[in-house]
C-alpha positions in Angstrom: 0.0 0.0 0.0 1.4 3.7 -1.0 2.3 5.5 1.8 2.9 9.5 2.5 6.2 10.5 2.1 7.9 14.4 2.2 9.5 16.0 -0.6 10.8 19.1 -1.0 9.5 20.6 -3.6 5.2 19.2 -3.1 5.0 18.9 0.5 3.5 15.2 1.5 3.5 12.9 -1.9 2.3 9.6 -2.3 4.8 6.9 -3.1 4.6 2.3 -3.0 3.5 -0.8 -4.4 -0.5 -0.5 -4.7 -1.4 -3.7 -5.6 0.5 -6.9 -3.6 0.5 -8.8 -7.3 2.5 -5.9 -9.7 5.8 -4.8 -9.1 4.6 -1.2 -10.2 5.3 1.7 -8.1 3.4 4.5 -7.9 4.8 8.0 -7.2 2.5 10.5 -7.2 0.9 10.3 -10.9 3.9 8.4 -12.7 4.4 4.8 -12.6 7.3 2.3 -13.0 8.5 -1.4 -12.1 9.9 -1.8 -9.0 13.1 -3.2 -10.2 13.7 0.0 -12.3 13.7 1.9 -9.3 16.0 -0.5 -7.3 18.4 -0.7 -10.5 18.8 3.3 -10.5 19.4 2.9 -6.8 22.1 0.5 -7.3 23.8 3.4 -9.5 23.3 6.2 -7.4 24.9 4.1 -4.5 28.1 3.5 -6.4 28.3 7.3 -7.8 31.0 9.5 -5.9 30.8 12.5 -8.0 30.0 16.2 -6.3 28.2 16.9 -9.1 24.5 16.6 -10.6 24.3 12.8 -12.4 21.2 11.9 -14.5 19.3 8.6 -15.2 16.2 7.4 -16.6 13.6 5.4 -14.9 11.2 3.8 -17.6 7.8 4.5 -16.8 4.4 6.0 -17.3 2.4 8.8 -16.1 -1.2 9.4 -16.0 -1.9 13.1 -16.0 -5.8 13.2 -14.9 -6.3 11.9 -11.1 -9.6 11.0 -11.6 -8.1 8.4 -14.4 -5.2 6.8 -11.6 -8.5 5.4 -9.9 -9.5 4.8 -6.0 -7.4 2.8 -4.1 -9.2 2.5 -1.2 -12.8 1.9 -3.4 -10.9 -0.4 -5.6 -9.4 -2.7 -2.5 -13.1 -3.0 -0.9 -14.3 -3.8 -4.1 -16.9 -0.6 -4.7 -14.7 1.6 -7.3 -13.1 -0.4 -9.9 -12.9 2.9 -12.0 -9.5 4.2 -13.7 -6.1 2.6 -13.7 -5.8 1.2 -10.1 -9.7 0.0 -10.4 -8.6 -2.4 -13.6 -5.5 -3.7 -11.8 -8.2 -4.5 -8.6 -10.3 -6.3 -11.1 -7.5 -8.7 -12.7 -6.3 -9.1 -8.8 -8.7 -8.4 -6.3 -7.5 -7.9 -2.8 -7.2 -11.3 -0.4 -10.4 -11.9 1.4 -7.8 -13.3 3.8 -6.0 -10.4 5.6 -3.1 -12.6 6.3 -1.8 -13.1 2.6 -1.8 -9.3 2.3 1.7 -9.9 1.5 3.6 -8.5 -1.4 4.1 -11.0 -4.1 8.0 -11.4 -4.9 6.7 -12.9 -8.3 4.9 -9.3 -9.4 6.7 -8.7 -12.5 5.2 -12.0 -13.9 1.9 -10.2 -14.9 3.9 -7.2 -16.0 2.9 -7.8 -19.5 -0.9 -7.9 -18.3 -0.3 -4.3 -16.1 1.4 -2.6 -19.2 -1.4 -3.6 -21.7 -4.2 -1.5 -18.6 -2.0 1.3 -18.0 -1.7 2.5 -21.4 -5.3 3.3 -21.5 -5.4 5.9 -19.2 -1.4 7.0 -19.4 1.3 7.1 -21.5 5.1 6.0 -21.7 7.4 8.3 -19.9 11.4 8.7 -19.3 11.4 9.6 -15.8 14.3 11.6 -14.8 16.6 11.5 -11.8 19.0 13.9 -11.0 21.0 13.8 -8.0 23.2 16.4 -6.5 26.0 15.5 -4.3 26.2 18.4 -2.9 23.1 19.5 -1.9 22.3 15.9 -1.3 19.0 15.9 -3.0 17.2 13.5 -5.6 14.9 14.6 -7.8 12.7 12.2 -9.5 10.4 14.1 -12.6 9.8 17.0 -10.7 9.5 15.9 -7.0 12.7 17.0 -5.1 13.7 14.9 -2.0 16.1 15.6 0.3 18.7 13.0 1.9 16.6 11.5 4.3 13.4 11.4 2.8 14.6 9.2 0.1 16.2 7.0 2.4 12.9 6.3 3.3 11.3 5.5 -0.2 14.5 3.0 -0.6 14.0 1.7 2.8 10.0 1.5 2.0 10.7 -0.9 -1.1 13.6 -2.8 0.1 10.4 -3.5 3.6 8.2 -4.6 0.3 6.0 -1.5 1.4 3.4 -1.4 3.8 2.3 -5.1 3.8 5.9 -6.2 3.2 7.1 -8.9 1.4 5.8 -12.2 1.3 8.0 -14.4 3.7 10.1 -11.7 4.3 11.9 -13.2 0.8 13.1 -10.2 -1.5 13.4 -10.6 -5.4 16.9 -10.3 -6.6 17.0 -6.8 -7.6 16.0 -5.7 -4.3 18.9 -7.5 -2.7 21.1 -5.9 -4.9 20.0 -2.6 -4.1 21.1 -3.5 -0.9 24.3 -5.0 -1.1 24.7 -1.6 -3.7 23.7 0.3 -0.8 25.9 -1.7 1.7 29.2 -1.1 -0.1 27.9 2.2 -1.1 30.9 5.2 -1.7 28.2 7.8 -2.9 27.5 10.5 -0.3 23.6 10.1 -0.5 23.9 6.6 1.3 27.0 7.7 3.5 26.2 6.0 7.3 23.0 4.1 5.7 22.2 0.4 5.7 19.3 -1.5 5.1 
């Protein structure tokens, strides 16, 4: 489940896994696979530069709210509307409250989650720029500082806010970590996961 988070630059932002069967991450109104996001991690954590570095996180946006969906009306089953309401009805939530677990298989119906979200959005190259100095991270245009995206990397390497199923991490997410572990880039300086 997408939690609050604070940036910068848009005061309290939404940011997680929304459904416990897709890897896709929401952030605000983009979206992008979970192992993008870990992958761009992984280079941030080995970049030592003082200077602004760019990458590109694959991804989509959907520019009307209205057409993300309801999370909460598509999890009790009453608003199956928009984006998040499609994913709800291809994967409903558990009627047990105990497999609320993110799924370390989610990228297996990525294909299926693509094909939905280009109806209401569109592809996107999502930019990150990080400065070393200032030890900020911007991701489109939500700015973050130090700590605060600490969290969002310490929120996916959890597996969000049910956490991953068995406490078992896909691979990418482990090498975030180890990334992070052995990291020399100032952004991740006296950090572990």
């Amino acid at each position: 489940m997408p939690l609050e988070f604070q940036s910068l630059s848009h005061g309290r932002i939404t940011f997680g896994f929304f459904n416990i069967d897709t890897d896709l991450i929401l952030l605000e109104r983009y979206f992008f696979f979970a192992h993008f996001f870990c992958n761009t991690v992984e280079k941030i954590a080995s970049w030592k530069d003082h200077k602004v570095e760019k990458f590109v996180i694959p991804g989509y946006v959907i520019e009307r709210f209205e057409n993300i969906g309801n999370l909460m009306g598509a999890i009790h089953g009453i608003d199956l509307g928009g984006f998040i309401g499609a994913v709800y009805q291809l994967f409903p939530f558990p009627q047990s409250p105990e497999k609320f677990k993110q799924k370390l298989d989610g990228k297996a119906h990525r294909a299926v989650v693509e094909n939905l979200i280009i109806q209401w959005g569109q592809p996107v190259k999502i930019l990150v720029e990080v400065e070393a100095g200032s030890q900020r991270v911007k991701i489109a245009e939500l700015l973050f500082g130090k700590a605060a995206f600490r969290e969002l990397v310490a929120y996916v390497w959890r597996g969000g806010m049910p956490e991953w199923e068995d406490m078992l991490r896909p691979d990418y997410v482990r090498k975030m970590k180890d990334a992070i572990n052995t990291s020399v880039s100032p952004i991740f300086e006296n950090f572990e996961l």
